[in-house]
N, C-alpha and C positions, 0 to 999 in steps of 0.2 A: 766487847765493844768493836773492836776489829773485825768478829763475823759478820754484824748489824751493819757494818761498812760495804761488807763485801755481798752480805745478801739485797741491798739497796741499789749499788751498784748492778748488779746481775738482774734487779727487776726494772730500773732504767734501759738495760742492754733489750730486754725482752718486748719490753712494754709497744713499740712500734712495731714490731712484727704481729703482733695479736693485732692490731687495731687497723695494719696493712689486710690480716689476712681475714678481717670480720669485713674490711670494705668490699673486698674481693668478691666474697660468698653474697654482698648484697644485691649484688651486680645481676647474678642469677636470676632469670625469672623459671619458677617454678611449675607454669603456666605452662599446657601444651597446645601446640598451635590449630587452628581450628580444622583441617584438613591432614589427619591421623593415618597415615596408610598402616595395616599389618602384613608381616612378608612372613612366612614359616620357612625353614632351612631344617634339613635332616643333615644329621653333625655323626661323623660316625666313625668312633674311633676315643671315644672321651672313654675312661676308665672311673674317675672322682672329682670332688666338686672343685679340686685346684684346675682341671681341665676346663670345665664347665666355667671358671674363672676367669681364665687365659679368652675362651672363646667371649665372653661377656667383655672382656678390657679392650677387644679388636675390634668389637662394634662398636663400641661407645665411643671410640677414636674418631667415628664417621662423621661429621656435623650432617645435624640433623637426623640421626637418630634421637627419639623421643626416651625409648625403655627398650630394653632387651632381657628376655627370662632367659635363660640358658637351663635346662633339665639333662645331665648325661645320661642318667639312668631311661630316660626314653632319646634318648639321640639329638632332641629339638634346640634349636633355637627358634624363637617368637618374639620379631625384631616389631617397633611401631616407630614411624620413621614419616617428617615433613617433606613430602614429595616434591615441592619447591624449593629441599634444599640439598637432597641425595635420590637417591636410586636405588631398588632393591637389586640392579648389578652393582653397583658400586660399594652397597652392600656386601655381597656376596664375595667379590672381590678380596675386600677386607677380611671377611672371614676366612678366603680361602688362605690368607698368610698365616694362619696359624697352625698348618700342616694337616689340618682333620682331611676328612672326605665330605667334602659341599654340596649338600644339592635341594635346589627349589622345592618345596613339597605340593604347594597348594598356589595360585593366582592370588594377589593382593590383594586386601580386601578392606575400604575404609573402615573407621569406627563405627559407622551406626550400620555397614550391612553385619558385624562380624555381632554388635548389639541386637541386631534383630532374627540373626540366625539363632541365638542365645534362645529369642525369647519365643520361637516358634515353637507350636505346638503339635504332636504327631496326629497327624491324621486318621480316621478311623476309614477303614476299608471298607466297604459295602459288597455283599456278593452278586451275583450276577444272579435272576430269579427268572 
């Protein structure tokens, strides 16, 4: 009887933290906003994916960053980031706090140029006759 007290008790004690932190997560929109930049960062010095970890927790600290892949085994970060609400220096910045070696790879490139360089197809060369 006495445990049935105490495990009642302890789901009273819980019950508001759950339903504090389900409102929290509602709050969220999942939604990315409609002007998508991508920024590429060469990261170099990552050894494992606790690395690739650390750099991924630095960017995401940014507001406005959308998503960040972090790969160590190729050196990259590939941040996607609301350009209305950060900067791929402010970016970089951020990244550079986590002691790696930082550096731009490529020019920003919104969502639909980086979707249409995807979807391009190689062109066939013609000789000279």
């Amino acid at each position: 009887m006495k445990r049935t007290g105490v495990m009642f008790t302890l789901l009273l004690l819980l019950l508001p933290m759950l339903v504090l932190a389900q409102a929290r997560d509602s709050g969220k929109s999942d939604q990315k906003p409609e002007k998508v930049k991508t920024a590429v960062f060469s990261v170099k010095g990552m050894s494992c994916a606790a690395c690739s970890g650390f750099v991924t927790g630095a960017c995401e600290k940014v507001e406005g960053v959308v998503e960040c892949k972090v790969n160590f085994k190729e050196g990259r970060a590939e941040v996607q980031y609301d350009p209305s609400k950060t900067s791929r220096e402010e970016i970089e910045k951020a990244l550079k706090t986590t002691g790696f070696a930082i550096a731009a790879v490529q020019p920003d490139k919104t969502a639909a140029e980086s979707t249409d360089e995807g979807n391009k197809k190689p062109s066939k060369k013609t000789g000279d006759q």
